[in-house]
Structure formats: C-alpha cells, structure tokens
N, C-alpha and C positions, 0 to 999 in steps of 0.2 A: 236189554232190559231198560224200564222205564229209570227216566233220572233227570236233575235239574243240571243242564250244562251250560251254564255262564260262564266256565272256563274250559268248556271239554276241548275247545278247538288249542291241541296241544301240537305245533311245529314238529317238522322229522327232521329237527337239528338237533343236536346235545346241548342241554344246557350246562351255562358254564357252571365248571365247577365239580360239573358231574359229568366228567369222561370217564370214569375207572369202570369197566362193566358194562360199556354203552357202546354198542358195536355198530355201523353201517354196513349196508351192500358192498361186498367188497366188489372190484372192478370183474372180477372172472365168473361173477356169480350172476351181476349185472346183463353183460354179454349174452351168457346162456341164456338169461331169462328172457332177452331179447329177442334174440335167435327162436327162441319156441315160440314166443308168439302170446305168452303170457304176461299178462298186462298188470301193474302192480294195485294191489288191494284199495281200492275207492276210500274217499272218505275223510281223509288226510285234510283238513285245511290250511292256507298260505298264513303268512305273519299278516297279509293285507286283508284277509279276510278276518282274522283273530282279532287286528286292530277296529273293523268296520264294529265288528261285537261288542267289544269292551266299549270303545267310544258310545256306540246306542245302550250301553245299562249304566256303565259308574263313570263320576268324575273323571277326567285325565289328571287327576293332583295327586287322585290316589296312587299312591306309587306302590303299594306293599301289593297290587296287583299287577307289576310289571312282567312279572312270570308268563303270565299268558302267552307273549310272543316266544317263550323258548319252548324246548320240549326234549323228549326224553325217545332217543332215537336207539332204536332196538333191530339189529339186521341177521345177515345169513352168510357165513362161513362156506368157505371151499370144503373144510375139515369138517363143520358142522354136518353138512351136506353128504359130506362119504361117510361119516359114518354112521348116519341114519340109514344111508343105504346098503352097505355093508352089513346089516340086521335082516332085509330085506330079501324074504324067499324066493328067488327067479332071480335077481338081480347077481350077476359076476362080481366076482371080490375085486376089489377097487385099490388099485395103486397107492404105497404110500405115499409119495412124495413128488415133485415136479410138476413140468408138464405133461405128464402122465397121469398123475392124478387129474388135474385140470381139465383132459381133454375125456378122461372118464367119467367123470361126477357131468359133465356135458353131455357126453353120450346115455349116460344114465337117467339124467333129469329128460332129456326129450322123450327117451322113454316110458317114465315114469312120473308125468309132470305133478301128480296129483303130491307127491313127498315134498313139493315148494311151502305150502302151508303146514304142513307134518312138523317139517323141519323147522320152520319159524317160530311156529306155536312152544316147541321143546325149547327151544334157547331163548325165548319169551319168559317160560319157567323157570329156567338155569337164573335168568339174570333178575325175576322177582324173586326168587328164593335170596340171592348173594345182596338186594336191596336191601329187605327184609331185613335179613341176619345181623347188616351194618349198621342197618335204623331202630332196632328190635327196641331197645333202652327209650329212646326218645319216643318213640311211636305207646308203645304200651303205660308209661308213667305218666298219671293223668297229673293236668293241674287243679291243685288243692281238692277240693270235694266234687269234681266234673268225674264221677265214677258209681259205680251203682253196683250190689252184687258180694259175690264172695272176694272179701279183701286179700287172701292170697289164693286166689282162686288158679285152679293147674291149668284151665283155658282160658286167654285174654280175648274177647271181641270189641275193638275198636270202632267207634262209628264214626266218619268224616261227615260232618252235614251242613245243611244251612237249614235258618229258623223261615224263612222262605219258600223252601224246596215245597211242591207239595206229594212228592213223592217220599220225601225223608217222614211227612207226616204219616202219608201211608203206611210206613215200615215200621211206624210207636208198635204197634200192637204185635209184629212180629217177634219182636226182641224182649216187650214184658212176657210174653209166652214163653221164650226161653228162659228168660229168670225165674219164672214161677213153678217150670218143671226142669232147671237143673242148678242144685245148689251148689255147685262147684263151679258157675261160670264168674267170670266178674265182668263188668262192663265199666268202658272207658270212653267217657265223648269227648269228640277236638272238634270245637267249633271253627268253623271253616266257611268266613261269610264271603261268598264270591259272584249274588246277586243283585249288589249293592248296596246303599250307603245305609238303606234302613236292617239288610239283614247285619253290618258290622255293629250300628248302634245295639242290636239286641246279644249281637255275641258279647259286647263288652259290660253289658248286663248281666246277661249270660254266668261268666266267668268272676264277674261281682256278686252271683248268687253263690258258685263255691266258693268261693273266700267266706259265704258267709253262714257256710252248710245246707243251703238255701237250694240249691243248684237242681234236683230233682223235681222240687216244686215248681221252678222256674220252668224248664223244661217241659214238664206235662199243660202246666196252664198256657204255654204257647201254642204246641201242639192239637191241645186237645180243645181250645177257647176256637172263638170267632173274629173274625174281625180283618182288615188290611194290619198291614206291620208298623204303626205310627205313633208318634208319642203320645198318643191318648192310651192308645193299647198297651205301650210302656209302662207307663205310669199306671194302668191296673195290673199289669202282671205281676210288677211289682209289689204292690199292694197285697194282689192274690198270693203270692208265695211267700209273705211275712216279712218281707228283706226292711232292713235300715235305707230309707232314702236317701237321706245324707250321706252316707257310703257311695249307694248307687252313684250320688250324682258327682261324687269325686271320683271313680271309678272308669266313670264314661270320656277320664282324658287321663286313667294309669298309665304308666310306663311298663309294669308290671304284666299287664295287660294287652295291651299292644304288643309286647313282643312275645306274648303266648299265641295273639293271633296268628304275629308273622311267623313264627314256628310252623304254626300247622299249616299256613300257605306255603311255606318250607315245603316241612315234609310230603303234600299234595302232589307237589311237582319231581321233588326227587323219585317219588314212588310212581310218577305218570299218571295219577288219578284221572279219571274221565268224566266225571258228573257227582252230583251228591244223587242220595245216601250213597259212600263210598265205604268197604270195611275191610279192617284188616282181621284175618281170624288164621292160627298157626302162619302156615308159607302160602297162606292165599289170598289176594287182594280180589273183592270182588264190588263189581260197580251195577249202582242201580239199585231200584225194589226188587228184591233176590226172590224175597218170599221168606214165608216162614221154612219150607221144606228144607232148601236150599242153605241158610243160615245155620237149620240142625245141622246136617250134612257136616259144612265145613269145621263144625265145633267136633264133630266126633271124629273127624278125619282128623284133626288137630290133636285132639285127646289121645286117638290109637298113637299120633307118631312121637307125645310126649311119651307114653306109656313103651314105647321099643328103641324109644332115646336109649 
C-alpha cells in the first residue's frame, strides 16, 4: 500500500528493550530453509542503508529519531512450524518433541514449502495481537483534544501520521467518511513526524492546537490548504484554525510536547510501524492508504470481536 517511509527501513534486529515477544529464525528452522532452497523474503534493509536515509532527510542532532536503526524482529518456530502443519490435510502427524520433531517439520517443509509464509504471517499475528494488548492504554489515549468522534466510542481508530505524508493527506477523506457514517467510532491522532525537521515543527503545533481545542481545525487546514510545510504556512494555519500565537510560540520548545512526540516515536517502533498513514484499529495494525473499504472492514471486524468479548 501507498505510504510515506522516512523510517520504513526498520532492521531484523530487536530492539532494545523490546525482546519479550520478539522471536528470530531459530537455528533448525534456518537450516531447513536452507536446505530447500528458499531464499528469505526481500526488502529488509541494513543499519547502513537506514543510516544513508535518515542522514539524506533530518539532522543527525535529532536524536528522538534514533530508532530508525533498530527494529522489531519477528521469526518462525520449530513448534510454530509443526503445528501449522499438523492442521494440514496430507500432511503426517508430526513428532512431539526432539530430533524427531526437527527432522519432521524438515521433511515436512520441503514438502510443503509453500507453509514458510503461512506460518510467519500467523505468528506475525500472535505477536501483533500480544503488542497490541500491552500497548492498548498508551496507544488509544489521545493527547489533550488530538481526537475526534464519539468520546467513549466501542471502536478506537488510531491514525499514526505526518503532516507531510502525502499519502496521509490522501486518507483525510477516508476517515471523515467513517465519522460521518458511524456514530459510535472515535478517532485518535498521534502525530508521528519522521520526515523531518519541518514535519516536527508542525506536530508541535499540531499538539499546541489540542491543548488549545484547536486540534481539528489545525488538522484540516494542513491537509486540506496548499502550500510546502514552512513557517510562512505555519503561521497561517495558525491563524486559520484560531489558536493563541503566543501559546503557539511557547509551545514550539514544550517539554510537554516533546515527549508526546517521543511517545509516539515510542510506540512506532515498538509496534514495527512501516510508513505513514499507519492505524491501529481493534488487533490490527495496518500500513499505508488502506482505502476507505479496507478501514470499514477493520472497524467492524473490531466491533464483531468487542461484541463476542
């Protein structure tokens, strides 16, 4: 899906901090894949290439975008592996334990190589869902007035974005279409500026417009105006969405602020984000211009699974 990635390039290392739920290739799993001749999924880029990135868009001073070089490493199980195939019609019931197991889930996969991706994609899901669940609180609880929609609303949809993206602009009209035909959603935005230095100065305006109930207004006259991203345009959106200057321009070096950014650079990374507009909606993170269809979809698929909570 389309999307702005000035930090998509996320390492197949764990980042620190966040090992609990964060699995590698184990060594036996490796081997096999080896052995078949199945070469690992493209696309991955190195720390050296992540650094070449970052260095061509923002400062190196910025440090609250040091994340870039880590990343959130998500692998495939001996056990994961048997027991996707163990579900598997044709396939012989699979060894519990040893090298027996090991030498079956091997025999197995050359057989059946097409279960490599099967299987990753499921424990992909296991371990966004158990993300999710730990980050549930921080991720849904907007700061100040950065929210739109029904205030206890039974579905939350989270937008990650930048004021930059132009693909995040794209997505405005998907998401007011969802407000306007479902009064029970609510909407949460975490500014998430990671194409630099001019998309930060707008998030920290951004978040000086909810402080100041302001936030909606702000929002749309970014999106929906003209212009490059530069303090002239600042200083009218400002303008346009009624906010107190003076505020603003205290604002634009909060502390308060600043570390609501580094929060949702936080949470970006814990959750593996890959590009803006990024959204969290029920147990499913989804990356890129989704679409309007696709964004219903996950609201009602979220809805059905509050509803059988």
């Amino acid at each position: 899906m389309d999307s702005c990635a000035g930090y998509r390039a996320i390492a197949a290392q764990p980042a620190a901090g966040h090992e609990e739920g964060q699995s590698t290739l184990t060594e036996g799993v490796e081997s096999v894949v080896q052995e078949a001749g199945v070469e690992a999924p493209a696309g991955a880029e190195t720390p050296s290439a992540m650094a070449r990135i970052r260095a061509a868009l923002i400062p190196p001073t910025a440090a609250h975008w040091g994340w870039w070089a880590a990343g959130l490493g998500m692998g495939l199980t001996i056990a994961s592996v048997a027991v996707l195939l163990a579900g598997r019609a044709g396939v012989a019931p699979v060894p519990t334990g040893g090298k027996a197991l090991e030498l079956a889930v091997k025999d197995a996969i050359l057989a059946n190589p097409e279960v490599i991706p099967e299987a990753i994609n499921r424990l992909q899901q296991r371990e966004v869902e158990k993300l999710l669940a730990s980050n549930r609180e921080a991720i849904e609880t907007p700061f100040a007035g950065a929210w739109t929609g029904a205030k206890d609303g039974d579905v939350v949809l989270v937008e990650f974005f930048d004021y930059n993206c132009p693909y995040c602009r794209q997505s405005v009209a998907d998401v007011e279409r969802l407000l306007a035909e479902d009064p029970k959603l609510k909407v949460v935005w975490r500014d998430m500026p990671v194409l630099g230095p001019d998309s930060e100065h707008f998030a920290r305006a951004s978040l000086s417009a909810a402080e100041q109930g302001r936030y909606r207004g702000f929002y749309n006259s970014v999106f929906k105006g003209q212009g490059a991203l530069n303090q002239e345009r600042l200083i009218r959106t400002v303008r346009a969405a009624g906010m107190n200057e003076a505020k603003v321009a205290t604002d634009l070096n909060s502390k308060a602020i600043e570390a609501e950014i580094q929060k949702n650079l936080d949470l970006g990374r814990a959750l593996g984000l890959t590009g803006t507009p990024s959204y969290v909606i029920g147990n499913r993170i989804i990356s890129g211009a989704a679409g309007y269809e696709e964004l219903k979809k996950a609201v009602e698929d979220a809805r059905k699974a509050n509803d059988a909570a």
